[in-house]
C-alpha positions as CSV (number, residue, x, y, z in Angstrom):
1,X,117.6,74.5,112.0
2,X,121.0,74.6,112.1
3,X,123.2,76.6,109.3
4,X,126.7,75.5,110.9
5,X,128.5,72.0,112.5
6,X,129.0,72.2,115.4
7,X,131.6,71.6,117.4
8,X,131.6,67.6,117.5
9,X,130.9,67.8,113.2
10,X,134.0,69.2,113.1
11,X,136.0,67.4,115.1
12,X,134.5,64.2,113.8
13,X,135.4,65.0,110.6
14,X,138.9,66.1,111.3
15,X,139.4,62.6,113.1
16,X,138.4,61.0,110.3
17,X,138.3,62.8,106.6
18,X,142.4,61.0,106.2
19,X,141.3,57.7,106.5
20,X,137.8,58.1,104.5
21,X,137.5,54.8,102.5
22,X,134.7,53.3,99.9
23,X,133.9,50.9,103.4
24,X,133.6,53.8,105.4
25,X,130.8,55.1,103.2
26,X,129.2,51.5,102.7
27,X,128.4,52.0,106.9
28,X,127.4,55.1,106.4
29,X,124.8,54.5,104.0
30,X,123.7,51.3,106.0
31,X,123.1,53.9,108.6
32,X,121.2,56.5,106.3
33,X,119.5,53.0,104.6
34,X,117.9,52.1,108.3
35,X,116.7,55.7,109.2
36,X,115.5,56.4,105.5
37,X,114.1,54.1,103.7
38,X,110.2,53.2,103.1
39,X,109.5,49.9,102.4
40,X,105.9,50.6,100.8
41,X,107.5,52.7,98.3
42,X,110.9,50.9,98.0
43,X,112.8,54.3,98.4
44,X,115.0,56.1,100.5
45,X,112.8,59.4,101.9
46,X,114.9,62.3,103.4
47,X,112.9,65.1,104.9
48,X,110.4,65.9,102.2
49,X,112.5,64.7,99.0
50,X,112.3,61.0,97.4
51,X,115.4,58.8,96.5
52,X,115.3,55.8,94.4
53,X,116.8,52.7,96.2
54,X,120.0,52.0,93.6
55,X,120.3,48.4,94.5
56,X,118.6,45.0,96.3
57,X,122.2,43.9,96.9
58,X,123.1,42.5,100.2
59,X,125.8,44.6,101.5
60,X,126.3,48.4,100.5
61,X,127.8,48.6,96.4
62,X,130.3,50.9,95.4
63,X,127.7,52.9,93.9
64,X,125.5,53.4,97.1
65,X,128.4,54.1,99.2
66,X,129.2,57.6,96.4
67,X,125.7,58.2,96.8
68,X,125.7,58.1,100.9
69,X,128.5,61.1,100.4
70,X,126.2,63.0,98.3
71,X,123.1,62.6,100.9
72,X,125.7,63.7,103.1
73,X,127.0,66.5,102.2
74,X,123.8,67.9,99.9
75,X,120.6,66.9,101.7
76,X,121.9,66.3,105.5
77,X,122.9,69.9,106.1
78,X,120.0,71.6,103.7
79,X,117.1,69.4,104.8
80,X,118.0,67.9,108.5
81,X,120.9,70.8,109.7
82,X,123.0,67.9,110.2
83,X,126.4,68.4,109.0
84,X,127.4,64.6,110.7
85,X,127.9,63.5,106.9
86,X,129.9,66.0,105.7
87,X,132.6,65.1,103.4
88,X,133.3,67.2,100.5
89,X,131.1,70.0,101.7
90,X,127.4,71.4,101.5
91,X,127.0,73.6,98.3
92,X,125.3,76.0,100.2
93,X,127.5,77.9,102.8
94,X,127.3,81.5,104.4
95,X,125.3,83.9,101.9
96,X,125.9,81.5,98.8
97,X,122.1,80.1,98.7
98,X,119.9,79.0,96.6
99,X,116.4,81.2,96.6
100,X,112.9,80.7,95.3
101,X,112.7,81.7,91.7
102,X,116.8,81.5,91.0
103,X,117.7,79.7,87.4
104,X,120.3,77.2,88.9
105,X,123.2,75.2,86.6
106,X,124.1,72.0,87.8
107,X,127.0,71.2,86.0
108,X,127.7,67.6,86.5
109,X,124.2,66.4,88.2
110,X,124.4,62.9,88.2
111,X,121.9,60.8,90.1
112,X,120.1,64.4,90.8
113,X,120.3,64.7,94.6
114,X,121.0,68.1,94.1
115,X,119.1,69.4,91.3
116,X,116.2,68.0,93.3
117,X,117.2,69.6,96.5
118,X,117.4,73.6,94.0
119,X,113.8,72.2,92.8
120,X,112.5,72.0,96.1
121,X,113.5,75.2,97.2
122,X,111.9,77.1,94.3
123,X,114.6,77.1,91.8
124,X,114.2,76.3,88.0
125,X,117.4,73.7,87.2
126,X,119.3,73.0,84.1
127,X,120.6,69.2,85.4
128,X,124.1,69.2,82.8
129,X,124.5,65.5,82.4
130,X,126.8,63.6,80.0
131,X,126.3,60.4,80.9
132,X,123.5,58.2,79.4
133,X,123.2,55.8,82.3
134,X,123.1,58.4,84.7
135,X,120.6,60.7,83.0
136,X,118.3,57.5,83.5
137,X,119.3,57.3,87.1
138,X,118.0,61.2,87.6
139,X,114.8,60.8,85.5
140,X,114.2,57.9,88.2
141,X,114.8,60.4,90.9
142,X,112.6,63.0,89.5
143,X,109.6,60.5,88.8
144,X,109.4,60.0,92.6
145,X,109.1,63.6,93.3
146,X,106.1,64.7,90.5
147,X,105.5,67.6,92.2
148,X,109.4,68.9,91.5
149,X,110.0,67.2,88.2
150,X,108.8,70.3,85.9
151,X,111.3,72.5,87.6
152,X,114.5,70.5,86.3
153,X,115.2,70.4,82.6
154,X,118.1,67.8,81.9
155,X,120.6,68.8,79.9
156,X,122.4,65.9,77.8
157,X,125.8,67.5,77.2
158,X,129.2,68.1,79.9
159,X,130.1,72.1,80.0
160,X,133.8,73.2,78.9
161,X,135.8,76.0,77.6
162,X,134.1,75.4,74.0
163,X,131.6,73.3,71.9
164,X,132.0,69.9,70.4
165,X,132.3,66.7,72.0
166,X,134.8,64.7,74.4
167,X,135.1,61.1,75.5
168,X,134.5,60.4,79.5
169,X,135.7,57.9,81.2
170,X,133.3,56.2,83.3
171,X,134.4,54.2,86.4
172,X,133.4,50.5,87.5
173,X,130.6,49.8,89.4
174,X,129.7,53.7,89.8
175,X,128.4,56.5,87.8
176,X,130.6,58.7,90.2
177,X,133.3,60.4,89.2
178,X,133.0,60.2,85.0
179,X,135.8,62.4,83.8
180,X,137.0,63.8,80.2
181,X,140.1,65.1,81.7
182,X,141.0,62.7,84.8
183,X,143.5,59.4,84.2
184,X,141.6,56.7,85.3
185,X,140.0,53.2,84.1
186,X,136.5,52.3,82.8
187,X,134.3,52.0,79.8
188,X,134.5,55.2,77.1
189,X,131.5,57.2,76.1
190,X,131.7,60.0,73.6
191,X,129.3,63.4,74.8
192,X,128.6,66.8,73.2
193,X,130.3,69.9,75.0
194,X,129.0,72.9,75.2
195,X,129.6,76.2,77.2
196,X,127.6,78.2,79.8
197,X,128.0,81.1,77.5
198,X,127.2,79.8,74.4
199,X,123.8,77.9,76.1
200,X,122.7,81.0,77.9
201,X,123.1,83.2,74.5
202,X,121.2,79.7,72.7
203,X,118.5,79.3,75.8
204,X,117.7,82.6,76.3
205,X,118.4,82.3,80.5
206,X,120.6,83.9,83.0
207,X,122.0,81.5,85.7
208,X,121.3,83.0,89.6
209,X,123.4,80.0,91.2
210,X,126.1,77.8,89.2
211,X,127.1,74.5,91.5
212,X,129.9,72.0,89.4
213,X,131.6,69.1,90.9
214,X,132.7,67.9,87.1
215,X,135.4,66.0,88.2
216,X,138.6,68.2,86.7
217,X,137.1,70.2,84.1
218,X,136.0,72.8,86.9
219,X,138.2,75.2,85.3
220,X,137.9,74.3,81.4
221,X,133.8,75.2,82.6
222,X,134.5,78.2,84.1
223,X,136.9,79.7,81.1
224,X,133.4,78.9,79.1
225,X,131.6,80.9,81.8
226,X,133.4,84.3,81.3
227,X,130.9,86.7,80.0
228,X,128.0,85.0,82.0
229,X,130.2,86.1,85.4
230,X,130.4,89.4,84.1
231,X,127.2,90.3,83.0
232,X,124.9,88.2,85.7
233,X,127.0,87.8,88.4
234,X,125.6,84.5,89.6
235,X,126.4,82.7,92.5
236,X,129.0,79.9,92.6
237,X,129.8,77.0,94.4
238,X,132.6,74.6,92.8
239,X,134.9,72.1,94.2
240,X,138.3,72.3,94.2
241,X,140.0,69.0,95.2
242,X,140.8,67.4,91.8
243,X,143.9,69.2,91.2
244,X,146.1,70.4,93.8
245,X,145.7,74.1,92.3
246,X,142.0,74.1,91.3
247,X,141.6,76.7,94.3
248,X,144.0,79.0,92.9
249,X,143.0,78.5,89.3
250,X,139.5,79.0,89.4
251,X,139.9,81.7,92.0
252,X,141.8,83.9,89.2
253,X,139.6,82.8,86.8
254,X,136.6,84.0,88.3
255,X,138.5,87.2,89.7
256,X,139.6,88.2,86.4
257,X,135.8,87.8,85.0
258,X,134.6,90.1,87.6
259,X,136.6,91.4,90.7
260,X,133.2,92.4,92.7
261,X,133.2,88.6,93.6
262,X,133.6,87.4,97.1
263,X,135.5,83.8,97.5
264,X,135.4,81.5,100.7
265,X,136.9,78.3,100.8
266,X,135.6,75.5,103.1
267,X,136.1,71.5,103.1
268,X,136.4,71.0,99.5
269,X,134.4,73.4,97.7
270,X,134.9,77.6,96.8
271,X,131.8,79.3,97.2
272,X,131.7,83.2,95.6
273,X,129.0,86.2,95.0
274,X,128.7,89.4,94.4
């Protein structure tokens, strides 16, 4: 299976990653809808893993077209070695991989594409997620996969640079993209904050892999992540494209924790290791 795009990945996605709409992910999920889903079941099945169908609408909703990016870029490559998808990036990349029997942080894990992907490979996952209506959307996509379901514990609470709480706000039509530090529109919902530190030291556990897409607070998380990147040294893969100098910031951030890392930058996502 293949670890790389090739060729014709990449220059698709060069032709195209400008002009990248909400529509352009509607088609794409119409696409991954026709190949995927099983109508006995009413799901979506990619390679071995289970997806809850989000919707019965007629045409592709704004939430479904968020979630064809994450298939995309999380299971495609991981499950199928199709980087066609690719948008923001895989989370895996090079040496940065999840292995069987790694404790895995997924800081901002949403519908749980991911967490279920870490499960599946033999990971234990803490699934960090604020949002109420989302945590139900994960439980959903955990109940299809019984078999996985014990290896993700979900976390109600966002991670920062300390402990307490913050209001998100959480966009129209999408549980995409909920932010306590992004300008935008949408209904307010108050969650706790706490830190990597401060629930490792609480939990008793030592992260192998950390992945966050937490839409801006990459680097508040990371600040709250200090003494865990020194002493354990776990893998990271982050993204980078909510503020034009995420890349730099979180790259000094994590340097400055412990210079033994090794950083790579691809699509939209830095990926570091010891």
């Amino acid at each position: 299976m293949r670890t790389k795009p090739t060729f014709f990945d990449s220059l698709r996605y060069r032709l195209t990653v400008a002009g990248r709409t909400e529509d352009f992910y509607r088609l794409q999920y119409e696409r991954m809808f026709r190949r995927h889903y099983v109508r006995k079941t009413d799901c979506l099945r990619v390679g071995p893993l289970y997806l809850p169908r989000l919707s019965h609408a007629e045409f592709p909703t704004r939430e479904e077209a968020y979630y064809a990016m994450e298939i995309g870029d999380i299971l495609y490559p991981a499950l199928l070695g199709s980087f066609r998808y690719v948008d923001e990036g895989p989370y895996e990349w090079e040496d940065v991989r999840i292995e069987e029997g790694d404790v895995v942080f997924d800081c901002g894990a949403n519908l749980g594409v991911f967490s279920l992907l870490a499960a599946y490979k033999g990971a234990e996952v803490y699934a960090f997620e604020p949002i109420s209506a989302a945590r139900t959307e994960l439980r959903k996509t955990l109940d299809l996969n019984p078999a996985l379901k014990e290896r993700v514990h979900i976390v109600p609470a966002a991670l920062s640079d300390s402990e307490g709480s913050a209001e998100f706000t959480v966009l129209d039509g999408t549980l995409v993209g909920s932010s306590m530090v992004l300008q935008q529109q949408g209904r307010k919902e108050t969650a706790r904050l706490t830190t990597v530190d401060a629930f490792c030291e609480t939990e008793g556990v030592s992260p192998d892999f950390i992945k966050a897409d937490i839409e801006g607070a990459e680097r508040q998380m990371m600040k709250g992540a200090v003494e865990t990147l020194k002493r354990d040294a776990p893998k990271i893969s982050i993204c980078t494209y909510h503020f034009a100098d995420d890349a730099a910031v979180l790259r000094g951030i994590i340097k400055a924790a412990n210079p033994a890392y090794r950083i790579s930058e691809k699509w939209k996502k830095m990926y570091a290791r010891v």
